[in-house]
C-alpha positions in Angstrom: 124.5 81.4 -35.4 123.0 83.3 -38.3 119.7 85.1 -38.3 117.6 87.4 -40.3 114.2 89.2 -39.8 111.8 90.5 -42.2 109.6 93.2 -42.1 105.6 93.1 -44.1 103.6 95.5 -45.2 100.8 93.8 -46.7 97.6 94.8 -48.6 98.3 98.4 -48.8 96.1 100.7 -51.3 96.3 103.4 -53.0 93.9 105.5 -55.3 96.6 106.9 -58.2 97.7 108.2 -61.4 99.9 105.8 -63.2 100.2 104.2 -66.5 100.8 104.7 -69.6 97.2 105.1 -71.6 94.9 108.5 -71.6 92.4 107.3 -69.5 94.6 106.2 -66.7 96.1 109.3 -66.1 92.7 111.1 -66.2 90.7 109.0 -64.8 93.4 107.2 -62.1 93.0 103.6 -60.4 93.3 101.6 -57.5 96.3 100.0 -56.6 98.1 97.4 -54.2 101.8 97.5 -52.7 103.0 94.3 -50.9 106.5 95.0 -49.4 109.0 92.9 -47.7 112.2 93.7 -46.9 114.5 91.4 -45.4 117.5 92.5 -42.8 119.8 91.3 -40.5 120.1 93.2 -37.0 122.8 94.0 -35.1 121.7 93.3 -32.0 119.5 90.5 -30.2 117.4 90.9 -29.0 115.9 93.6 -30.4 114.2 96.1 -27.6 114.7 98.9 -29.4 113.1 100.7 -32.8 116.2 101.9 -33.6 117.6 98.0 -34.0 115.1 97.2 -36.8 113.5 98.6 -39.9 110.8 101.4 -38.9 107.4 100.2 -41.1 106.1 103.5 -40.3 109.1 105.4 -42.4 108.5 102.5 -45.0 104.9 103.0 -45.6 105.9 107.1 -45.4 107.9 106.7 -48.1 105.8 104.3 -50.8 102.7 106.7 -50.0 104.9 109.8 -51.2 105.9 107.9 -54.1 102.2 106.1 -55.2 101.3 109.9 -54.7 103.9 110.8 -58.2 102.3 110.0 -61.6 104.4 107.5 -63.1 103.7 105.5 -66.4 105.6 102.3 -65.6 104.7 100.0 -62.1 108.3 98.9 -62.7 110.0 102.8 -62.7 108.0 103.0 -59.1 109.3 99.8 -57.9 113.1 100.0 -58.8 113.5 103.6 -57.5 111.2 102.4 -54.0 113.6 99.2 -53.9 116.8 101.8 -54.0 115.8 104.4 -51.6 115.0 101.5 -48.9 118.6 99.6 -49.2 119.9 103.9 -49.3 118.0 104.7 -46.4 117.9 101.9 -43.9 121.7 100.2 -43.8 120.2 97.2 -42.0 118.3 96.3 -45.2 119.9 93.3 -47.5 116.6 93.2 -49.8 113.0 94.7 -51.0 111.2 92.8 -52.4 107.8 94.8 -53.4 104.7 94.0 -55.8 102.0 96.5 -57.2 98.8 95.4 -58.6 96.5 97.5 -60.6 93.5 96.6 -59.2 91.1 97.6 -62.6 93.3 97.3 -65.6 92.0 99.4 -68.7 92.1 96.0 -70.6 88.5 95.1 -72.7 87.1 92.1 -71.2 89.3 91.5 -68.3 88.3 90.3 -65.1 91.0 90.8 -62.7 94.4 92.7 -62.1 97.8 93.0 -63.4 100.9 94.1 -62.1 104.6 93.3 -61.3 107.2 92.2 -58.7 110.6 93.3 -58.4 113.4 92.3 -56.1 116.6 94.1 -55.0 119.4 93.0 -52.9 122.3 94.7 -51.6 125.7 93.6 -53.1 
């Protein structure tokens, strides 16, 4: 019998620096991170945190990095997606999103942003 688990963190925000115009990285913006990341334990059942992927570490980690000025949402999500498969062995794939919640677009009423997926070989 196969099985897999995946771990959520949904809805998280941060206030940061990013992008590539003036007034963004003066000025800064809100931001949203959805993160899954999908694995396959060892063990069943799981009792344990060491069996499973600690969200705590996880959310550790993308706070650190939405912390970093960086121009592109994509840099942030690629190098996010390779320190989770590098750092938790039970991982097989991240998948993550970021939205910037006020875009400095004229006219626009709503958010942009990207999703990127990575999966272990």
């Amino acid at each position: 019998m196969k099985h897999s688990l995946q771990i959520h963190l949904k809805n998280l925000h941060f206030f940061s620096f990013h992008g590539i115009y003036h007034e963004e990285k003066v000025c800064g913006n809100q931001f949203e991170v959805n993160i899954t990341i999908d694995y396959t334990p060892n063990d069943l059942p799981i009792t344990h945190i060491s069996q499973t992927i600690n969200y705590v570490n996880v959310f550790s980690m993308i706070e650190k990095k939405m912390a970093i000025p960086t121009e592109l949402l994509e840099t942030i999500a690629q190098t996010f997606s390779t320190e989770i498969l590098q750092q938790f062995p039970l991982a097989d794939k991240v998948f993550i999103s970021i939205d910037k919640m006020n875009p400095p677009i004229k006219n626009i009423d709503g958010r942009v942003g990207i999703s990127y997926t990575l999966q272990r070989d």
